[in-house]
C-alpha positions in Angstrom: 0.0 0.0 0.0 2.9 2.7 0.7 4.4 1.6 -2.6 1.1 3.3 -4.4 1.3 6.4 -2.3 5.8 6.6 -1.9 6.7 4.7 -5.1 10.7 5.7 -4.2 10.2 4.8 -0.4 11.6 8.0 0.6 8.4 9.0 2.9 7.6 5.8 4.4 8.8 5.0 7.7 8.8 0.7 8.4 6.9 -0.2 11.8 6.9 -3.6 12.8 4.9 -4.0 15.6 3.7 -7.0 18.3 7.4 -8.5 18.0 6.6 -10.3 20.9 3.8 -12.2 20.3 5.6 -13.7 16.6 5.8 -17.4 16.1 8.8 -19.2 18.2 11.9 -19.5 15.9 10.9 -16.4 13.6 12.0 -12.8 13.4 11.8 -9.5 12.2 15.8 -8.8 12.0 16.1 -8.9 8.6 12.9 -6.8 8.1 14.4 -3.9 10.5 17.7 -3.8 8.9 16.2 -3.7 5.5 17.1 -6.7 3.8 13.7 -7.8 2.8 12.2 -4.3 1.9 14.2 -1.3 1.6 12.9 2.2 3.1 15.0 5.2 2.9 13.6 6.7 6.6 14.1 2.6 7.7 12.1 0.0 9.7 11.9 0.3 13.3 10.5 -3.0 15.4 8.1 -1.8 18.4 6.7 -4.2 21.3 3.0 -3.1 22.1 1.5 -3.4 25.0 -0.8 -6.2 26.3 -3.9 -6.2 26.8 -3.2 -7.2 30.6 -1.1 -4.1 30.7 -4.2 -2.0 29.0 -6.6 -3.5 31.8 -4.1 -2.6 34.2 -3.5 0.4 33.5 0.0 0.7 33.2 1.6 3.7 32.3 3.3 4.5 29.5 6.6 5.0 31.4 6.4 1.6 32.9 5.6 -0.1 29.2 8.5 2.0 27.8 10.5 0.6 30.6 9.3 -3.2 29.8 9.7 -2.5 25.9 13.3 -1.8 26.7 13.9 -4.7 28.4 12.6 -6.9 26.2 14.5 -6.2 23.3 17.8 -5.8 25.7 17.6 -9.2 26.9 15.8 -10.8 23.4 18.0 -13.7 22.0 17.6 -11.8 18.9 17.1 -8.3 19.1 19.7 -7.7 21.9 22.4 -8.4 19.3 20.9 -5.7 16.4 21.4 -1.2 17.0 19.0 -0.8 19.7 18.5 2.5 17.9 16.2 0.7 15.6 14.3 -1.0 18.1 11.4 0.4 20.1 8.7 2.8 20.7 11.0 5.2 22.2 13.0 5.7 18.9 10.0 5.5 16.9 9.5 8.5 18.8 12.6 10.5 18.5 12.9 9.1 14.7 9.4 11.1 13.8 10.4 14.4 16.0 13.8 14.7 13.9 11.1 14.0 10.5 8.7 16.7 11.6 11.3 18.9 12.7 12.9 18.3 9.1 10.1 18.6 7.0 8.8 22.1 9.1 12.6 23.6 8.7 12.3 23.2 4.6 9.0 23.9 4.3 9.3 27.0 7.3 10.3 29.7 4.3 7.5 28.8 2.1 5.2 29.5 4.7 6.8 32.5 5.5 6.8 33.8 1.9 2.8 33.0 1.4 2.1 34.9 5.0 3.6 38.1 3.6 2.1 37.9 0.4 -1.9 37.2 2.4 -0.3 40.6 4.4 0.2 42.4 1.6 -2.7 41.8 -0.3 -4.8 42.1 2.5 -3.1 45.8 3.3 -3.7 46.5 -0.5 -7.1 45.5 -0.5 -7.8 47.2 2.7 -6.2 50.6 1.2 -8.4 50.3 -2.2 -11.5 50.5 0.7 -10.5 54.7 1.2 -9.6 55.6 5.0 -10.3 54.6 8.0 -13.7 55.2 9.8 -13.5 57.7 12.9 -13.1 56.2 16.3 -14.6 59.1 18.1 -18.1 60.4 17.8 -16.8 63.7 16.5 
């Protein structure tokens, strides 16, 4: 489906998610380092919560925590970049996008806001001057 939308794979960001819950004896390593599918922005492989954790309302810190520990101590994942591995970097992987894509798109914006200024000062001039504040 990204293919139809970001033929190159230059927008599309790889989340593999429920790692935990795959069959014994399978993986996503070779997913998240790009050897099946390749993504410019990457994969990055993300262990959701449970829905034990959901009913018990654990917070997000304490899942974060629990993510972390599960792919530190994995068989598998404990030997890959842990920078590609859970929801925290997911996190810090869009911020660094957004904040990309907002300081190239930033002068654009500010061009098109003058240009609304000016032709809304233009327009406002073509109405004659302004109406008296005071009664006089």
């Amino acid at each position: 489906m990204a293919r139809q939308v970001d033929p190159k794979g230059v927008r599309t960001i790889g989340v593999i998610t429920k790692i935990d819950i795959m069959d014994k004896g399978t993986s996503a390593k070779r997913m998240i380092e790009g050897k099946d599918v390749q993504l410019r922005l990457g994969f990055i492989g993300i262990k959701n919560r449970s829905q034990q954790d959901i009913i018990d309302r654990m917070p997000v810190k304490k899942a974060l925590e629990k993510e972390a520990l599960y792919f530190s101590t994995h068989p598998i994942y404990s030997t890959m970049n842990q920078s590609v591995l859970g929801s925290g970097n997911l996190i810090k992987k869009l911020g660094k996008i957004l904040f990309t894509h907002i300081k190239h798109s930033l002068p654009e914006i500010t061009n098109e806001i003058k240009a609304k200024s000016k032709e809304t000062e233009d327009d406002l001039k073509d109405l004659g001057p302004e109406m008296p504040l005071d009664e006089t």
